[in-house]
Backbone as JSON Lines, residues from 0, in Angstrom:
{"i":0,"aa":"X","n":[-16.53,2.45,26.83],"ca":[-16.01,1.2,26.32],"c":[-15.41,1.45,24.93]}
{"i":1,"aa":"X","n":[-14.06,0.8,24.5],"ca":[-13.74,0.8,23.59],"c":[-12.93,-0.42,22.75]}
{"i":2,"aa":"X","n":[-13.64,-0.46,21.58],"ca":[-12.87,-2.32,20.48],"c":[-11.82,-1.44,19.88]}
{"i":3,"aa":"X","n":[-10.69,-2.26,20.71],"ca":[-9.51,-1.87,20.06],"c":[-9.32,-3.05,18.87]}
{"i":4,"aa":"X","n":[-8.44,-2.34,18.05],"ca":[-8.31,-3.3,16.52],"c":[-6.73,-3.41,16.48]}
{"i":5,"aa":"X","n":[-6.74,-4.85,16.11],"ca":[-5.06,-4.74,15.65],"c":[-5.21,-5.37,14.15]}
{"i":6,"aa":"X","n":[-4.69,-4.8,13.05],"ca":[-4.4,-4.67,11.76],"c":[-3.35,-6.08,11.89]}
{"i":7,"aa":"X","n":[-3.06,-7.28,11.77],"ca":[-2.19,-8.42,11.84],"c":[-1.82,-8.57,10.6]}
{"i":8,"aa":"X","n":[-0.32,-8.74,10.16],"ca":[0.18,-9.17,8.87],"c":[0.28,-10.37,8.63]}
{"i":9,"aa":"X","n":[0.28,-10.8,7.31],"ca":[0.24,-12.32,7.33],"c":[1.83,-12.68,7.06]}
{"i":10,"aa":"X","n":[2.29,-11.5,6.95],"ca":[3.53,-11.88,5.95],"c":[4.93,-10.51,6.91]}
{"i":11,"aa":"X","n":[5.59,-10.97,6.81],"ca":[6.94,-10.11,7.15],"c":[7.17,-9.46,6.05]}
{"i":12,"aa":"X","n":[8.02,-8.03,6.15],"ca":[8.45,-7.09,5.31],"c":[9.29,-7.88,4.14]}
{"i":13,"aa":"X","n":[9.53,-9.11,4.34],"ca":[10.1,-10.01,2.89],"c":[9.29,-10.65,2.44]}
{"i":14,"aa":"X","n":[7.92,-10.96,2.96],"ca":[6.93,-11.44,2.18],"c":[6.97,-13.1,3.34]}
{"i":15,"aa":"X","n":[7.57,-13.17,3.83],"ca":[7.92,-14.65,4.07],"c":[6.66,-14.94,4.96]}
{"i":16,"aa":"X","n":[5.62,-15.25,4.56],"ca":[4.54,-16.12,5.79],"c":[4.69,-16.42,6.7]}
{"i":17,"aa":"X","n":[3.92,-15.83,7.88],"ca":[3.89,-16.12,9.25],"c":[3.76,-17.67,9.91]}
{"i":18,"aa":"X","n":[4.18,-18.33,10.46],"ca":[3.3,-19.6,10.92],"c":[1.78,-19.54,11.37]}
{"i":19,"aa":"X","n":[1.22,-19.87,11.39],"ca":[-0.23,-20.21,12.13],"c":[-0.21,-19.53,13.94]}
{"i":20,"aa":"X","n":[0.97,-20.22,14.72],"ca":[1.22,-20.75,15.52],"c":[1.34,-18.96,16.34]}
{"i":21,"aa":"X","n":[1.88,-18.1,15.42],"ca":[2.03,-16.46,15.51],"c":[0.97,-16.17,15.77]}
{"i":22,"aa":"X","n":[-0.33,-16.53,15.02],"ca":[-1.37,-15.47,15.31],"c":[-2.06,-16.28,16.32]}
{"i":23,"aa":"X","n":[-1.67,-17.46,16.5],"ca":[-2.64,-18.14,17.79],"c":[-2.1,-17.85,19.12]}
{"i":24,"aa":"X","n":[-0.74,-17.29,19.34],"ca":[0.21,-17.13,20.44],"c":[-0.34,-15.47,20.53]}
{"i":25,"aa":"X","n":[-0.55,-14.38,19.43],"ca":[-1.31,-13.55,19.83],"c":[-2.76,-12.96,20.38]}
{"i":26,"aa":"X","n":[-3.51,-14.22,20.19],"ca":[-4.62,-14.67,20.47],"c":[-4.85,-14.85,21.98]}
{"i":27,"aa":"X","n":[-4.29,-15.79,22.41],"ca":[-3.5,-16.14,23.56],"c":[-3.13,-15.18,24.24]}
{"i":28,"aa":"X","n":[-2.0,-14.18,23.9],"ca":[-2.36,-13.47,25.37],"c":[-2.8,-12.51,24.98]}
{"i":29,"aa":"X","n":[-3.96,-11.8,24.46],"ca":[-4.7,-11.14,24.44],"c":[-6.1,-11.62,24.95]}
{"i":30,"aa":"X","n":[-6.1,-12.92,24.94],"ca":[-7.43,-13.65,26.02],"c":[-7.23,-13.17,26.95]}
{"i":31,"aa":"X","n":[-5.73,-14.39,27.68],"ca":[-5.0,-13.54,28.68],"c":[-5.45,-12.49,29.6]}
{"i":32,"aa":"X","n":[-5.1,-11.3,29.16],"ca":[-5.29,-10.14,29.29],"c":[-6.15,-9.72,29.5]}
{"i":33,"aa":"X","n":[-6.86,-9.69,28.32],"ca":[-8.54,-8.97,28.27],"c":[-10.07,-9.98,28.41]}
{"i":34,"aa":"X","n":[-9.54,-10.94,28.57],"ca":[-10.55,-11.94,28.93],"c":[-11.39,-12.31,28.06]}
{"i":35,"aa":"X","n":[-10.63,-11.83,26.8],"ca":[-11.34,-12.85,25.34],"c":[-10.73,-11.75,24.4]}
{"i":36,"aa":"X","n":[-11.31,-12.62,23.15],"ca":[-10.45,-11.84,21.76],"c":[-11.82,-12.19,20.63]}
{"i":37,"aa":"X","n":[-11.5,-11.39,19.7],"ca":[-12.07,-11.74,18.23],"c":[-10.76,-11.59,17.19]}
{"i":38,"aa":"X","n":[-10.94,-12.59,16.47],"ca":[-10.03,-12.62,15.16],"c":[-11.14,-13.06,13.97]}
{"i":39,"aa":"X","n":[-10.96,-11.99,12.95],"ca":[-11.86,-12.22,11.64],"c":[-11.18,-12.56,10.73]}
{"i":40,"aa":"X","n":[-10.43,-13.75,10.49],"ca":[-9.63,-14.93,9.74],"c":[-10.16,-15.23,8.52]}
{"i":41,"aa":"X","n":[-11.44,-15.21,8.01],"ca":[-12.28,-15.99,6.91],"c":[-11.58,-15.53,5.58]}
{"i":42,"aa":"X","n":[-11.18,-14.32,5.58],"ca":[-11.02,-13.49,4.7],"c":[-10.16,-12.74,4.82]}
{"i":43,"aa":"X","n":[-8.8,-12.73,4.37],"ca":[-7.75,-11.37,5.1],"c":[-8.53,-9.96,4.23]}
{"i":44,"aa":"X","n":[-7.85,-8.82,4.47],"ca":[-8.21,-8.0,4.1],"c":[-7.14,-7.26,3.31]}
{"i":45,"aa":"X","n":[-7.45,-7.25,2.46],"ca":[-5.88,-6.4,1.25],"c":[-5.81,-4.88,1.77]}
{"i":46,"aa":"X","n":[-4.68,-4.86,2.06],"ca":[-4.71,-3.45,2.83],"c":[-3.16,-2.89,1.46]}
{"i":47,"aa":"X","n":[-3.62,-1.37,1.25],"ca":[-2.55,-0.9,-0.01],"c":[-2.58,0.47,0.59]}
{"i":48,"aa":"X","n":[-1.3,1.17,0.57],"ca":[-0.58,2.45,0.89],"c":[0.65,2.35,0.11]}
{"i":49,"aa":"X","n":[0.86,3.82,0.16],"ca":[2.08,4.53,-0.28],"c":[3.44,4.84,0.32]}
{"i":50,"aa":"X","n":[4.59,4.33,-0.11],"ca":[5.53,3.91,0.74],"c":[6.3,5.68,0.71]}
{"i":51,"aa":"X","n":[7.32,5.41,1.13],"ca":[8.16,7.17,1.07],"c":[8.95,7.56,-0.31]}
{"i":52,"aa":"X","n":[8.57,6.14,-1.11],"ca":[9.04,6.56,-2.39],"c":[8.39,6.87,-3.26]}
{"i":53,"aa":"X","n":[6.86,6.93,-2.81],"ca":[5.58,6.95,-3.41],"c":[5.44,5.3,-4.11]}
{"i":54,"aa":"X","n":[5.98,4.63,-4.04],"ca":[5.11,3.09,-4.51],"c":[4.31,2.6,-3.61]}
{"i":55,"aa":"X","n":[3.21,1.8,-4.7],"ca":[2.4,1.48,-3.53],"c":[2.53,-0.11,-2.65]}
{"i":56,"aa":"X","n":[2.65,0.14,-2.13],"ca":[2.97,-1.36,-1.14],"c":[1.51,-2.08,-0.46]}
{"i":57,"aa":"X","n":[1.4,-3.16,-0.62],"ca":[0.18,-4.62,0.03],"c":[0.5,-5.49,0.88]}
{"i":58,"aa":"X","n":[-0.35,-5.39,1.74],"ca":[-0.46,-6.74,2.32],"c":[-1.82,-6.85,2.87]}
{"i":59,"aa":"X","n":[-1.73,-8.45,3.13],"ca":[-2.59,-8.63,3.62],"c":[-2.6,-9.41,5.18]}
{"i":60,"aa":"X","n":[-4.15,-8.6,5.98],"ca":[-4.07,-8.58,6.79],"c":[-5.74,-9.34,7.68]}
{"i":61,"aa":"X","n":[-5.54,-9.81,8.69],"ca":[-6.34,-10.45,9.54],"c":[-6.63,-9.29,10.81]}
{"i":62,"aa":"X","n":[-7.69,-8.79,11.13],"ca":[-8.13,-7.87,12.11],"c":[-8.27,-8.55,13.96]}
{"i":63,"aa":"X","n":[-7.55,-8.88,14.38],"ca":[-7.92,-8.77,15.79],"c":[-8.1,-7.8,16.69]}
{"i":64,"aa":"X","n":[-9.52,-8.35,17.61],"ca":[-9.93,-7.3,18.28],"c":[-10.17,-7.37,19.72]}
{"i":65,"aa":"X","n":[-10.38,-6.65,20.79],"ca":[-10.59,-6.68,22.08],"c":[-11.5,-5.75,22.51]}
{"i":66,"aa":"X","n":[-12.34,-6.13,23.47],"ca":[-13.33,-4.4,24.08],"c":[-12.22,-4.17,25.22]}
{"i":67,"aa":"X","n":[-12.63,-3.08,25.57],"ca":[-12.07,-2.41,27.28],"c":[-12.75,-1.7,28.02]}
{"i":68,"aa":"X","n":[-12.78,-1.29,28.99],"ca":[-13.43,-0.35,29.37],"c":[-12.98,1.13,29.7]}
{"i":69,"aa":"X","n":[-11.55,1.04,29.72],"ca":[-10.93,1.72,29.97],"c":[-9.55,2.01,28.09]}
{"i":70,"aa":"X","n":[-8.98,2.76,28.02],"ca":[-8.31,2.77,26.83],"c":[-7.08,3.39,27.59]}
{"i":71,"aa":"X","n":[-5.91,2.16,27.63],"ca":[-4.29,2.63,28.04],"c":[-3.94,2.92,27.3]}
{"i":72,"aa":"X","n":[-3.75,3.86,26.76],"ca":[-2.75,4.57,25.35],"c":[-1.3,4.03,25.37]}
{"i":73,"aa":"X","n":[-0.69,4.31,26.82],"ca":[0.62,4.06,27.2],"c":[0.49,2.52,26.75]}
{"i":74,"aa":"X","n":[0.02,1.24,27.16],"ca":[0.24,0.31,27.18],"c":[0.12,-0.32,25.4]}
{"i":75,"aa":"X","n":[-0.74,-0.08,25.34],"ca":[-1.14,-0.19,23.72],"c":[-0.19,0.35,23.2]}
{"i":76,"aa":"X","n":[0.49,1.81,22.69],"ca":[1.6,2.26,22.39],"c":[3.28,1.62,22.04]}
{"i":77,"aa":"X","n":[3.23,0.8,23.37],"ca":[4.08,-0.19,23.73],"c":[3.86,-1.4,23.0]}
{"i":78,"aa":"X","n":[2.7,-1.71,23.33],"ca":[2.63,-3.16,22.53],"c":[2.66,-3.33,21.05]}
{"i":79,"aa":"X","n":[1.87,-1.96,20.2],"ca":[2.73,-1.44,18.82],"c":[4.04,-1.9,18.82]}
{"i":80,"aa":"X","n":[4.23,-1.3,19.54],"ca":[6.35,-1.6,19.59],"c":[6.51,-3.19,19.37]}
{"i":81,"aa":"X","n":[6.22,-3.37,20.16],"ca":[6.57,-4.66,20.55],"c":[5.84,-5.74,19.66]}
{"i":82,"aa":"X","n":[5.31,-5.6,19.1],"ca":[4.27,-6.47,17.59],"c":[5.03,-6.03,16.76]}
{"i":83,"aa":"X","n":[5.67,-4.95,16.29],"ca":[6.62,-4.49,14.89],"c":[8.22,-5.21,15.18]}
{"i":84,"aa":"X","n":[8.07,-5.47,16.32],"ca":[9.55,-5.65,16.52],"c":[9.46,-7.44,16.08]}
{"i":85,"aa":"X","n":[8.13,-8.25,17.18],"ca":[7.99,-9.21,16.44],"c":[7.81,-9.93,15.29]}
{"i":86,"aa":"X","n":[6.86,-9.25,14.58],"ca":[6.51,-9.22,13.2],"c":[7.04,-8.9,12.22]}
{"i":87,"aa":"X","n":[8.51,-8.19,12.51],"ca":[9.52,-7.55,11.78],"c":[8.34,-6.72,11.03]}
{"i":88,"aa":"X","n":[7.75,-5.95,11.14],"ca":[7.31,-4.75,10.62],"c":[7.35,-3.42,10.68]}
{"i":89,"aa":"X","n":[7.48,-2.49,9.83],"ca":[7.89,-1.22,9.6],"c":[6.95,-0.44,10.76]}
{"i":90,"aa":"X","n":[5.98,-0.22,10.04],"ca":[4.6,0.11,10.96],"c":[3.61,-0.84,11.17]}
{"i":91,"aa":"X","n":[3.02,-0.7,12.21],"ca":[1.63,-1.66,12.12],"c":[0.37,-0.55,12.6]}
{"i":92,"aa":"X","n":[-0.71,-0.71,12.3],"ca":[-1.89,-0.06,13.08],"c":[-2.59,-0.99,14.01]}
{"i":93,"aa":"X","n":[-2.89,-0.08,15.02],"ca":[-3.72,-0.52,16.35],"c":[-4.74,0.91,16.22]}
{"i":94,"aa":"X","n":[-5.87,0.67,16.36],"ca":[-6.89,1.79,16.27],"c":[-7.5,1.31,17.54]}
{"i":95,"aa":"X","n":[-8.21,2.46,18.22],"ca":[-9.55,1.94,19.52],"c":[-10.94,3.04,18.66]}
{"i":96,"aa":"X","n":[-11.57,2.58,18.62],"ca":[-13.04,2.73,18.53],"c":[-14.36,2.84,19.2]}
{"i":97,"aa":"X","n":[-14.57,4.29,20.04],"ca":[-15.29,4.18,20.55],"c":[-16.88,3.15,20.79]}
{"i":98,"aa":"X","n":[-17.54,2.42,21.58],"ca":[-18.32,1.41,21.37],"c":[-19.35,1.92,22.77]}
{"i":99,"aa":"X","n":[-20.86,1.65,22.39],"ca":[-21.55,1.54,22.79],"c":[-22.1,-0.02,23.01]}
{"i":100,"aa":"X","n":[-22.23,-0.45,24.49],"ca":[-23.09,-1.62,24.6],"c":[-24.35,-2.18,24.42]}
{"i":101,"aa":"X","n":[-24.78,-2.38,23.16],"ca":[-26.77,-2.54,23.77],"c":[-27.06,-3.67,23.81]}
């Protein structure tokens, strides 16, 4: 089993704020899909790296998550794509994390 994580921006590469309506439509079909979700909203998380010019660049970010039992690399891979393309973002991270059930 593995909790995959998606790193969610609040903000587009211009800073411009997401609607609400974005992270609930990702919510949505990731229920969908995986037959439930976690989003840890209370608190974004300030996330800071180094851009290719060496400055450091922020944002902040909301963690959604899913278990599986299985881990599609291919599909996940894709859906990277396809979240940067929505989100107008450069990169995004998706991590899976191995998980034990007890």
């Amino acid at each position: 089993m593995y909790v995959v994580q998606i790193f969610v921006p609040l903000r587009d590469n211009d800073g411009v704020a997401f609607p609400r309506a974005v992270l609930d439509a990702l919510r949505q079909e990731l229920t969908e899909r995986f037959g439930g979700v976690t989003a840890h909203l209370r608190a974004p998380a300030a996330g800071a790296w180094k851009d290719e010019e060496g400055d450091v660049a922020r944002d902040d970010v909301v963690i959604v998550e899913v278990m599986v039992d299985d881990l599609d690399r291919g599909w996940w891979s894709g859906y990277r794509t396809r979240l940067e393309e929505r989100l107008r973002q450069d990169e995004m991270m998706i991590r899976a994390l191995p998980c034990d059930r007890l």
